[in-house]
C-alpha positions as CSV (number, residue, x, y, z in Angstrom):
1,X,87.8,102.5,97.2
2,X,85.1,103.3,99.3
3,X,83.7,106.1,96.8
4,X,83.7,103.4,93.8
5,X,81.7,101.0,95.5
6,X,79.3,103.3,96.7
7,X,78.6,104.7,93.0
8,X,78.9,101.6,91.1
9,X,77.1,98.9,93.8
10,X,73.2,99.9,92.4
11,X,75.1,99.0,88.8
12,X,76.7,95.6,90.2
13,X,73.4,94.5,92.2
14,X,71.3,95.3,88.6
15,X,73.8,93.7,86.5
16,X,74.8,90.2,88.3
17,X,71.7,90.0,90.8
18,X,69.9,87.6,88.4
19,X,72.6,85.5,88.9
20,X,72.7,85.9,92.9
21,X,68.8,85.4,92.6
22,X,68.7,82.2,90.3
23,X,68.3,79.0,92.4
24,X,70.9,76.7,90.9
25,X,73.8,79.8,91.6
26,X,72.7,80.3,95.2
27,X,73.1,76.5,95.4
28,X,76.4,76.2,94.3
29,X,77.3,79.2,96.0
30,X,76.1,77.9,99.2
31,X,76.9,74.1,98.9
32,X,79.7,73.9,100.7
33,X,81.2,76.4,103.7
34,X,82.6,79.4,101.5
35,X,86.0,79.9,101.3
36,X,88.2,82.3,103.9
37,X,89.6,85.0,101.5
38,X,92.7,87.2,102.4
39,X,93.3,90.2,100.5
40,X,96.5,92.1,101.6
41,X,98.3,94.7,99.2
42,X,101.5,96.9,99.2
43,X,99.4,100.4,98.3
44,X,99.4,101.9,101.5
45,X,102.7,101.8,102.3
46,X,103.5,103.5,99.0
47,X,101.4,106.3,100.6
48,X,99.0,105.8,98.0
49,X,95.5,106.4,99.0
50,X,93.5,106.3,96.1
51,X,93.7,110.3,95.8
52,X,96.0,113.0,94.2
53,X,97.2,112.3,90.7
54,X,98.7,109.3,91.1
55,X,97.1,106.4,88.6
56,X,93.8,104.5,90.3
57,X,94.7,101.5,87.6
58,X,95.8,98.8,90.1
59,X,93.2,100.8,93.1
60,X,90.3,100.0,90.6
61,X,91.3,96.4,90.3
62,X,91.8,95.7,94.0
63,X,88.1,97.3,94.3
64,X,86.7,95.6,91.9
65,X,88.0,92.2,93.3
66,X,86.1,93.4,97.3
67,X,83.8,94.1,95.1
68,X,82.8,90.8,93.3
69,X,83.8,88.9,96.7
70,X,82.0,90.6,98.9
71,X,78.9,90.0,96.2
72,X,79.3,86.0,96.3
73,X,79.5,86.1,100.0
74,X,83.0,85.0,100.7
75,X,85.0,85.2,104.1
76,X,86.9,88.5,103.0
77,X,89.7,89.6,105.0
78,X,91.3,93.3,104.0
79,X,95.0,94.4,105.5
80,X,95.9,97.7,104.1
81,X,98.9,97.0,105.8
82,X,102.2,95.0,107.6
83,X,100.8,96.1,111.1
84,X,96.8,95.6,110.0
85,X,97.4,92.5,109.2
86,X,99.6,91.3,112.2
87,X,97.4,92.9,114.8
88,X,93.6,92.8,113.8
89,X,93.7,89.7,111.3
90,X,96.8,87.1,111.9
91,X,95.7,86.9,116.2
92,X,92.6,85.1,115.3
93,X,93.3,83.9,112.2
94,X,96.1,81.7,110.9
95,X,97.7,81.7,107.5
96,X,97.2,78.2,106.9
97,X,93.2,78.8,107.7
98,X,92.7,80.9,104.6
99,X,92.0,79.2,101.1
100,X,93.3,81.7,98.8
101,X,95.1,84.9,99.4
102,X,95.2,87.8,96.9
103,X,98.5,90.2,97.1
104,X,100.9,91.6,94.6
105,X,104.8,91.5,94.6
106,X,105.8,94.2,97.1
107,X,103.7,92.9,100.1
108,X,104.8,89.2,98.5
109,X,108.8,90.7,99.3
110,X,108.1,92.7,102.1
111,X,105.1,91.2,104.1
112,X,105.5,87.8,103.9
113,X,108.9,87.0,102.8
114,X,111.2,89.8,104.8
115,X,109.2,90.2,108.2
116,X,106.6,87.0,108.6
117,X,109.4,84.4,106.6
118,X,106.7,82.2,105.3
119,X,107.9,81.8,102.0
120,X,111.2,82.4,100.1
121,X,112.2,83.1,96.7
122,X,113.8,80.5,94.0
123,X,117.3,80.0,95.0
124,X,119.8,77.5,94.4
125,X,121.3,77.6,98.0
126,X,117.5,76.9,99.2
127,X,114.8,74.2,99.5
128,X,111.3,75.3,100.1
129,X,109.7,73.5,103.3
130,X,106.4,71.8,103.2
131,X,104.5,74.8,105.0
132,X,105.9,77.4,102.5
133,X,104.7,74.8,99.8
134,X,101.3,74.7,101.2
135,X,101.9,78.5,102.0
136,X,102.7,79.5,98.1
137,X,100.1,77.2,96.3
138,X,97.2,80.1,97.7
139,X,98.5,83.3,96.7
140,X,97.2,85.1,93.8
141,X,99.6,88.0,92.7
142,X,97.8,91.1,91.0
143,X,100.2,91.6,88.5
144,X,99.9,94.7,85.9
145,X,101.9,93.6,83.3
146,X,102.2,89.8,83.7
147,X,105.0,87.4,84.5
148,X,107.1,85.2,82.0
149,X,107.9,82.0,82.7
150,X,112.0,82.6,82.8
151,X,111.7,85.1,85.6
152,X,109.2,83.0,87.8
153,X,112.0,80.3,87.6
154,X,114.8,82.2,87.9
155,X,117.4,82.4,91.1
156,X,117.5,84.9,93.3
157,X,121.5,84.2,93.2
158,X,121.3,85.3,89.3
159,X,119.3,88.6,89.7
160,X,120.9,91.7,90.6
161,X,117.7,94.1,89.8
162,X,113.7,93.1,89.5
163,X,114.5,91.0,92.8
164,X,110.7,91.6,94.3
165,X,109.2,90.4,90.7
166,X,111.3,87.5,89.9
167,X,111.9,84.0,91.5
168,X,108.3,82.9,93.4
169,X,108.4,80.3,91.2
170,X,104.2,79.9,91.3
171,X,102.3,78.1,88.7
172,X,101.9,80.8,86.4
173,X,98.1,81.2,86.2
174,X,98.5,82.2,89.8
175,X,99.4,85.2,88.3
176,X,96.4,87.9,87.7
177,X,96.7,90.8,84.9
178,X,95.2,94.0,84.5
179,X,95.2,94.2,80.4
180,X,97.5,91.5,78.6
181,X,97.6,92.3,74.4
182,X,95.6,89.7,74.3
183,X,92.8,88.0,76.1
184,X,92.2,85.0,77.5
185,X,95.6,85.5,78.8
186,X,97.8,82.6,76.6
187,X,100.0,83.4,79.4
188,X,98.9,84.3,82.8
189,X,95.2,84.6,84.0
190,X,93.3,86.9,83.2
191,X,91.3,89.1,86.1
192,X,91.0,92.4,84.4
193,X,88.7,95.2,85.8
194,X,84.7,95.6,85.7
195,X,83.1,98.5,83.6
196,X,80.4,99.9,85.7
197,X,78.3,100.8,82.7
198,X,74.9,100.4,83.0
199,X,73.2,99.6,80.0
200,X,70.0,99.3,82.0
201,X,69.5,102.3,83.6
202,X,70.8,104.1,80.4
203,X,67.8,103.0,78.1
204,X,65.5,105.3,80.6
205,X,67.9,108.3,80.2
206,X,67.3,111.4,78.0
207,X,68.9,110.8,74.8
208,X,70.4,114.6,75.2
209,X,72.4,113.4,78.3
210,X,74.5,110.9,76.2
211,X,75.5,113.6,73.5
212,X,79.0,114.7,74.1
213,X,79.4,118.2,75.5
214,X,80.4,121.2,73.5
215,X,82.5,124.4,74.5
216,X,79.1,127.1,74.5
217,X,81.7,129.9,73.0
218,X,83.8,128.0,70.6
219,X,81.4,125.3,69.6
220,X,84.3,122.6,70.0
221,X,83.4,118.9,71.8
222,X,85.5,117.5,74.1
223,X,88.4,115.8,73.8
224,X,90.0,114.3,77.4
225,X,94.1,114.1,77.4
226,X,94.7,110.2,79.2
227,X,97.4,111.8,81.6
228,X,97.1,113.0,85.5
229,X,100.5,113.9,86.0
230,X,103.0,116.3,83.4
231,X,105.5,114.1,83.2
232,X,103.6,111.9,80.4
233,X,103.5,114.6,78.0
234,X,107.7,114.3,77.7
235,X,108.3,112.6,74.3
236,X,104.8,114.5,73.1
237,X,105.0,116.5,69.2
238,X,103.7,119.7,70.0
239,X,102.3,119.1,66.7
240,X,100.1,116.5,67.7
241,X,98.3,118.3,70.1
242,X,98.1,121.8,68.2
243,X,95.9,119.7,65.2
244,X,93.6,118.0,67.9
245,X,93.2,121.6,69.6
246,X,92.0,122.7,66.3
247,X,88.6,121.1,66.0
248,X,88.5,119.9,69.8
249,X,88.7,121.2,73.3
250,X,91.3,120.0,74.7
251,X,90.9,119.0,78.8
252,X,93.3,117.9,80.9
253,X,93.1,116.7,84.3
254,X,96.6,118.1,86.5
255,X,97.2,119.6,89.6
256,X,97.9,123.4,89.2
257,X,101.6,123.8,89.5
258,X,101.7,120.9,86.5
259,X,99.0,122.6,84.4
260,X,101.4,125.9,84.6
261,X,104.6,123.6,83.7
262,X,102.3,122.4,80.7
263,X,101.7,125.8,79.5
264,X,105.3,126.7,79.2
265,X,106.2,123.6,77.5
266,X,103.4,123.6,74.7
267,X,102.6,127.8,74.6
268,X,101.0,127.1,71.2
269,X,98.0,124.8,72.2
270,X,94.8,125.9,74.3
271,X,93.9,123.8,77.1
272,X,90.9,123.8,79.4
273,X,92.5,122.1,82.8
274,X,89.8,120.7,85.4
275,X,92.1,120.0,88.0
276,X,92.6,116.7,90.2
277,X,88.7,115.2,90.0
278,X,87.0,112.6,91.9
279,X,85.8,109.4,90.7
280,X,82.3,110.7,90.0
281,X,83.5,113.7,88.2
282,X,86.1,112.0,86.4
283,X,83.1,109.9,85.1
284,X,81.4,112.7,84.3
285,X,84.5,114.1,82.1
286,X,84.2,110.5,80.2
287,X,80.8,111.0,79.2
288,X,81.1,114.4,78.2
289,X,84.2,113.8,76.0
290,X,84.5,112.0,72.3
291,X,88.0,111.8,72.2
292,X,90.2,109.9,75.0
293,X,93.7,111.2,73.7
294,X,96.6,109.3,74.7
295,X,100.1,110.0,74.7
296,X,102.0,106.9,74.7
297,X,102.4,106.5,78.2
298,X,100.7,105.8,81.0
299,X,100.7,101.6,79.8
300,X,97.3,100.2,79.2
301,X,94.8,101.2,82.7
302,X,91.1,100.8,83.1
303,X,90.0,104.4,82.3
304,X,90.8,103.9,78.4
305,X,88.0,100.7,78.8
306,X,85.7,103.3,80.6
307,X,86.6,105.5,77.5
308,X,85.3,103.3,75.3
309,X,81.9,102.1,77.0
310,X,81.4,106.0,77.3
311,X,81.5,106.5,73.6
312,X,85.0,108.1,73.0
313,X,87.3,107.4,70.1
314,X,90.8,106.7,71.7
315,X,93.9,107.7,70.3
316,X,96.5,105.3,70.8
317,X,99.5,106.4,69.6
318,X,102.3,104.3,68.3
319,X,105.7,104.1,70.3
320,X,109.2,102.8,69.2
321,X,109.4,98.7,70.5
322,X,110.1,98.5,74.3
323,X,110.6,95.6,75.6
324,X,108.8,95.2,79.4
325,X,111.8,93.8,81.2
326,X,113.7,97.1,79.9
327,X,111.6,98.9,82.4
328,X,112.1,96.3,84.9
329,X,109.1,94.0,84.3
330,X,108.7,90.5,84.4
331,X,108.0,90.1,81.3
332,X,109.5,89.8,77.4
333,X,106.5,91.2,76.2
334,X,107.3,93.9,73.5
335,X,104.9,96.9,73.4
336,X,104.6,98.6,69.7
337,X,101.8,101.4,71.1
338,X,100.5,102.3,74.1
339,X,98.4,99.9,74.6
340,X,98.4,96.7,72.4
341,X,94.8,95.3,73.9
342,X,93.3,98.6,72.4
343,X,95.1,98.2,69.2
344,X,93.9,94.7,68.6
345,X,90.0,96.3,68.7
346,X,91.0,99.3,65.9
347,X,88.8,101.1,64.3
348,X,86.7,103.1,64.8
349,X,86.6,102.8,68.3
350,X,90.2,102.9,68.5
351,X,92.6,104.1,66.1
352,X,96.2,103.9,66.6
353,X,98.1,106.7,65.0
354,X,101.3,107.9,64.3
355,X,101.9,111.0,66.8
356,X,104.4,112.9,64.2
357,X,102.2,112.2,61.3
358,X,100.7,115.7,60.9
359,X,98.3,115.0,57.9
360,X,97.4,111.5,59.3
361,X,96.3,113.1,62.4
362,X,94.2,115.7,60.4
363,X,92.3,112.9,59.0
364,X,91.7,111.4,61.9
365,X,90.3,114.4,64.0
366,X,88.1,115.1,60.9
367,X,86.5,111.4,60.8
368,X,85.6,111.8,64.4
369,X,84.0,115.2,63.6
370,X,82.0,113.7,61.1
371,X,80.9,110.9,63.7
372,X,79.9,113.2,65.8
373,X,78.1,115.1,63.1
374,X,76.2,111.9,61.3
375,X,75.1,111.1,64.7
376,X,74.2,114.6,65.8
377,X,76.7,114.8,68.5
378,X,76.3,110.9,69.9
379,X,79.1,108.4,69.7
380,X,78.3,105.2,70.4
381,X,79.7,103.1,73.1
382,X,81.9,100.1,73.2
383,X,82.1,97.6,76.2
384,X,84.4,94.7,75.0
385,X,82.3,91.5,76.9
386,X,85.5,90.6,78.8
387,X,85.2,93.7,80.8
388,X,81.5,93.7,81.6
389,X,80.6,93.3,85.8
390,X,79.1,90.0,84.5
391,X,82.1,88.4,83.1
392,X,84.5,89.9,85.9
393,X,82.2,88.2,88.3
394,X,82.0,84.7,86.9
395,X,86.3,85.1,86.8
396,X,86.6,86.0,90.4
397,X,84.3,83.1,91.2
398,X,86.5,80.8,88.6
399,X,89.4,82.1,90.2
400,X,88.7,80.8,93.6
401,X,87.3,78.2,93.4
402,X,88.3,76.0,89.8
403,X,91.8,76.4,90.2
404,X,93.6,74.1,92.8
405,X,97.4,75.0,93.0
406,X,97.4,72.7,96.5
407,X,97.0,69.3,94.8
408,X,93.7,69.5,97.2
409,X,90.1,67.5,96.2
């Protein structure tokens, strides 16, 4: 988290100063004492630390929220943890003095339902008091995928799996999403993540740093496999991958022991693996690369929006139906491709494909070739507006302060 703000603050300050700077913002921002802000998630305990292969999707989000708080100069108060937030945060500062808390469903179960007991789910056997009333009306649960309206209300009593994502029973725009099908959310709210591309500083570059790398011996660009861990490349058609490996480098991004485990599995395609990478180089890999290739898993995830602003041409393959509550989600939503935000740009940013369509896959690698050829190895990028630090900063600042869940003035 640390490592994205540092990259990506020059880009924030550039992009959303004017607004900081402009008189009639700093008043309202400063008209009345600014809101106490608690921010405590569930992603340390998981022993997930923002490095390794594990997907940064919801890491991303939670920094980009410190981020656009920190810029509008709330009170922000950040628990990585059960024992953070009992002994540095909760001694000097009460639950009831914070205006809105952000958190997602684990640390909702097992922060502040199992070991503080301020608030307990939907049940028939029990009645909410007025302190875990006033307690519930201020959380804002980060939540991926998205809630439906039948699991927020459901009893506990009635649910034998999904218990941590069911049964809160909050209004249901106090739920946040990553990357619904469709935006505004008709649903949920929408919080999304903020594209640190900066349009500004790109107009002084050299117009050779924005052309997309090619292999020096085989004369193949890039194309970037949207996977970190093997495990995604399961229900893959070796097929698939062989035609893209044709006209196009393929790169992945696993840890060694994975990369060998690849090999084995698919002995008939060339890959170039770069290992684990940072943030900055992973960035890098993005600009370099004109085609983000996806698999049909991981779901949605920020890096397929960075794909885009960085000029790639994402493949988003189509998968049988899946329902989200199949895979224990909170949600009836039914998923036809990988990702069904992406699908809804199409063409030819993003063109969803059939993965065991050999000659419709052909024709697809060769239309990005000739892209890359009309433009003399330049694609150009794609920011969808909802995703720009502009827009993500006027929703945090919505967020908190236009929606009153506490019946409050």
């Amino acid at each position: 988290m640390k490592n994205k703000i540092a990259l990506t603050l020059p880009i924030w300050l550039r992009s959303v100063g004017g607004v900081l700077a402009n008189t009639n913002a700093t008043r309202i921002l400063s008209s009345n004492q600014q809101p106490k802000i608690l921010i405590c998630n569930y992603l340390k305990a998981f022993g997930f630390v923002g490095e390794g292969k594990h997907p940064l999707g919801e890491l991303t989000q939670w920094t980009d929220l410190l981020t656009a708080l920190a810029l509008q100069d709330f009170q922000i108060y950040y628990a990585h943890d059960l024992q953070e937030l009992v002994n540095d945060i909760l001694p000097y500062h009460s639950l009831d003095s914070f205006h809105v808390i952000f958190t997602d469903y684990s640390a909702l179960k097992m922060y502040f339902s199992r070991q503080l007991g301020v608030l307990r789910q939907k049940d028939r056997h029990v009645v909410l008091t007025q302190k875990e009333e006033e307690f519930k009306c201020k959380l804002r649960v980060l939540d991926s995928f998205g809630t439906h309206a039948k699991y927020n209300a459901m009893d506990l009593t009635d649910m034998k799996s999904m218990d941590s994502y069911c049964c809160w029973n909050l209004n249901l725009k106090q739920y946040l999403t990553l990357q619904p099908s469709k935006i505004p959310d008709p649903v949920n709210q929408f919080l999304g993540t903020a594209t640190p591309l900066d349009f500004e500083g790109s107009q002084h570059e050299d117009q050779s740093l924005q052309k997309k790398r090619k292999n020096t011996s085989s004369g193949k660009y890039r194309a970037l496999i949207w996977a970190k861990e093997v495990k995604y490349f399961d229900n893959v058609p070796s097929t698939y991958l062989e035609v893209i490996s044709q006209k196009f480098e393929l790169i992945t991004t696993l840890e060694a022991n994975e990369f060998h485990v690849l090999k084995q599995k698919f002995p008939n395609v060339a890959f170039t693996n770069l290992g684990i990478l940072s943030r900055a180089q992973y960035v890098k890999t993005l600009r370099e690369s004109a085609i983000y290739v996806g698999l049909g898993t991981p779901y949605i995830g920020p890096s397929s929006i960075e794909a885009l602003a960085f000029g790639n041409v994402i493949f988003n393959p189509r998968i049988s139906p899946r329902k989200l509550s199949d895979m224990g989600k909170p949600t009836d939503e039914i998923y036809t491709s990988q990702s069904g935000y992406l699908e809804s740009i199409g063409s030819p940013n993003v063109v969803t494909l059939n993965m065991h369509d050999t000659e419709s896959i052909k024709q697809h690698v060769e239309n990005v070739v000739m892209l890359l050829n009309q433009n003399h190895g330049y694609t150009p990028p794609y920011l969808p507006s909802e995703f720009t630090l502009q827009s993500f900063f006027y929703r945090v600042y919505s967020i908190v302060n236009s929606y009153n869940f506490c019946g409050r003035d």
